[in-house]
C-alpha positions in Angstrom: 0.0 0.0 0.0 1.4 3.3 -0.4 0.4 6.6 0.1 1.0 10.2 -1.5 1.8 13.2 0.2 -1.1 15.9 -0.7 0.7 19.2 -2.2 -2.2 21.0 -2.3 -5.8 21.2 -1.5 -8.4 24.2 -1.8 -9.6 23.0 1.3 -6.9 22.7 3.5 -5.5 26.6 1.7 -8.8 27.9 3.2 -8.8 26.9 6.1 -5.1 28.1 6.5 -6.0 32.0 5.3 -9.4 32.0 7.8 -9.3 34.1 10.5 -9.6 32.1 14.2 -13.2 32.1 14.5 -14.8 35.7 16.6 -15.8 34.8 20.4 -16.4 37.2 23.5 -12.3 36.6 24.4 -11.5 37.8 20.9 -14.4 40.7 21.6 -13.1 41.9 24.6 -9.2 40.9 23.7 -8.1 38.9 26.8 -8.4 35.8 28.5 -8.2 34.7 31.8 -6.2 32.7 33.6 -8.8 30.1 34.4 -9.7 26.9 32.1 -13.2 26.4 32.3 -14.2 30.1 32.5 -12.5 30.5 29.0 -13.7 27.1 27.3 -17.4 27.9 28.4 -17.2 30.9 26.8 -15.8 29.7 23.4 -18.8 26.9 24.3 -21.4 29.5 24.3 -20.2 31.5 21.5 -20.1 28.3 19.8 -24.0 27.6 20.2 -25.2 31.5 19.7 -27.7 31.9 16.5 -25.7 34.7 15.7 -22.4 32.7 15.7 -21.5 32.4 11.7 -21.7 36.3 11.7 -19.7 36.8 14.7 -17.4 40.0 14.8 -16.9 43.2 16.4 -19.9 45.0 14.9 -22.6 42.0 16.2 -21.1 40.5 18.9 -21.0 44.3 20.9 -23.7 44.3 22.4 -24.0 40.7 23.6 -24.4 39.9 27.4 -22.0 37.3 27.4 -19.3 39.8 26.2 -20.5 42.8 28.9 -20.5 39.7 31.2 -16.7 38.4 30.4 -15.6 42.3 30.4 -17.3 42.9 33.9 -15.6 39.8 35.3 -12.6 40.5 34.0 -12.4 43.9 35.2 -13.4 43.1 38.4 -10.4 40.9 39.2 -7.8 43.1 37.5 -7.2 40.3 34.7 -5.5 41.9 31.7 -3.8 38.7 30.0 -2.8 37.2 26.8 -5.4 37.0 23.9 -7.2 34.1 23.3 -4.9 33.4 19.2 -2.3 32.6 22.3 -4.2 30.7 24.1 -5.4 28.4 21.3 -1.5 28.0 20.4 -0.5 27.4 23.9 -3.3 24.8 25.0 
């Protein structure tokens, strides 16, 4: 059996020129230290109606992102943003 090595596929150049998908971290441009906080978020970004037009001009006035922003502020957190945090985890 032997396999080839794929030079190029239209699929995988797309998906390597998208943009990391829009969340409330990337809306709000930090992430906290904590684990679950930050993957429930993504989780809930994930499930919102709204999610294939995520981006700065709808995702402004969502609660989850005044929520993540108030919480954040609250305990001082002003940390890496969540492109590093993919990478790193």
């Amino acid at each position: 059996m032997t396999t080839s090595v794929i030079r190029y596929s239209p699929a995988i150049k797309l998906i390597e020129t998208q943009p990391p998908r829009w969340d409330a971290l990337f809306q709000v441009d930090r992430v906290p230290p904590w684990k679950v906080f930050t993957e429930s978020v993504m989780n809930t970004c994930d499930r919102c109606p709204l999610n294939s037009a995520a981006g700065p001009e709808n995702c402004r006035l969502c609660p989850l992102v005044e929520f993540v922003e108030i919480t954040l502020n609250a305990v001082n957190i002003n940390t890496k943003n969540r492109k590093q945090y993919r990478e790193n985890s």
